[in-house]
N, C-alpha and C positions, 0 to 999 in steps of 0.2 A: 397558943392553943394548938395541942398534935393532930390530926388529922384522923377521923374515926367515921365508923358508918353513920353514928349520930350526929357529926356536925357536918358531914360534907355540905358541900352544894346540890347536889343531885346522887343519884344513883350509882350514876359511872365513877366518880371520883369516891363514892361510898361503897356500898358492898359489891358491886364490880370493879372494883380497882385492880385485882389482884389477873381480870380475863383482859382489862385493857390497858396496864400499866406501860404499855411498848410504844402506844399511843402517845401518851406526855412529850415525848420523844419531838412532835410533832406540832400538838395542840397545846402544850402547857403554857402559862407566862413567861417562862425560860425561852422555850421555842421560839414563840412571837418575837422577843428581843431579837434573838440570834438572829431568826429571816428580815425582821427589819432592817436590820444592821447589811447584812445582806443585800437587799434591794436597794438601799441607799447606795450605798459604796459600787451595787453594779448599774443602776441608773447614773451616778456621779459620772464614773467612768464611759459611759455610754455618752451624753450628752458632751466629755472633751472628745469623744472620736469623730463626732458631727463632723467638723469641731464647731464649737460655740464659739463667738467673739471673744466672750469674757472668759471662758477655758483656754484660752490659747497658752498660756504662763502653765498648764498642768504640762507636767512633763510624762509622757507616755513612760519610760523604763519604771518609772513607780508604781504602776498600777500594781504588779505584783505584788508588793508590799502592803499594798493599801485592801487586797486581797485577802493579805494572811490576817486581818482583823475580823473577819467572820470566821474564816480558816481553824485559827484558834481558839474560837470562842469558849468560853468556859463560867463555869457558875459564878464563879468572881467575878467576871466581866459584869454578868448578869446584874449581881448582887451590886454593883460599883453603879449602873446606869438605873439603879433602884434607889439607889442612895442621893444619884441626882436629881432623879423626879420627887423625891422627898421635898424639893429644893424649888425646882423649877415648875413643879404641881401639872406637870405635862408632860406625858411619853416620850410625843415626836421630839419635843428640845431638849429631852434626858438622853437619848442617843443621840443628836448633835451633836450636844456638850461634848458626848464622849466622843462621838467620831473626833472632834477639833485636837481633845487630849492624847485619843491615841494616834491623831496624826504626829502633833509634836513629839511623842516617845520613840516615833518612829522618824526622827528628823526629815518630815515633807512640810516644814513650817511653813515653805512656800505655798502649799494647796490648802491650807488652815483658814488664810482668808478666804479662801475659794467655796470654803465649806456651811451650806447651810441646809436646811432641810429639803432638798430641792421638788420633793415629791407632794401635793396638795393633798391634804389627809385622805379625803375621799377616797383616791387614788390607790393613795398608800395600804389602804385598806382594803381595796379590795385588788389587789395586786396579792398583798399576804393571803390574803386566804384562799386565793386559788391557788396561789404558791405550794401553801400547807397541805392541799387537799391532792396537788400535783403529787408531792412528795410523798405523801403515804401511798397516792393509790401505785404510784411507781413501786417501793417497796411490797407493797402486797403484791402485785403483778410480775414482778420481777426477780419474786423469791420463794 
């Protein structure tokens, strides 16, 4: 189904679409993935620089690597961690899944085991959306 004023969800994504399109940027399904992915990977990293007991084997020169995986985030990625939640019938273990894959693609197979969802949803959730709300009012503020 295309996306029309008649089947939006609401208003905003209906006949305002066209004053707040810059918005998706931010709040869409796409977004959400992205900052998720995001948060994970800089909470992961956070929690070896403690360091953690069970972090100790992350090796620090990788972070940056493990960095360019929201870095580059892109609609395929997006569309790839849609395809796992098809699967896994759960967000948070669709981007696992994928943090685990795109660590392998990026040979950190050692921090794969290391890899789980470490954040408790709640968290995770309300971490994102102050994240998201960060990030626009920054943009707006800033530009």
């Amino acid at each position: 189904m295309d996306l029309n004023t008649l089947n939006a969800i609401s208003p905003v994504d209906g006949r305002y679409r066209k004053q707040c399109e810059e918005l998706s940027a931010y709040f869409s399904e796409e977004a959400l993935i992205r900052y998720r992915l995001e948060v994970e990977v800089e909470y992961f990293i956070a929690l070896c620089e403690l360091p953690l007991p069970e972090l100790k084997k992350a090796d620090a020169s990788k972070f940056e690597q493990l960095k360019q995986i929201y870095v580059s985030f892109n609609t395929a990625y997006a569309q790839e961690i849609k395809s796992i939640e098809k699967i896994t019938n759960h967000d948070v273990k669709a981007v696992e899944y994928f943090l685990k894959k795109s660590w392998m693609r990026r040979g950190l197979n050692q921090l794969r085991s290391l890899c789980t969802s470490v954040l408790p949803l709640r968290t995770l959730i309300t971490l994102l959306s102050r994240w998201l709300l960060k990030m626009q009012l920054k943009k707006r503020i800033c530009h």
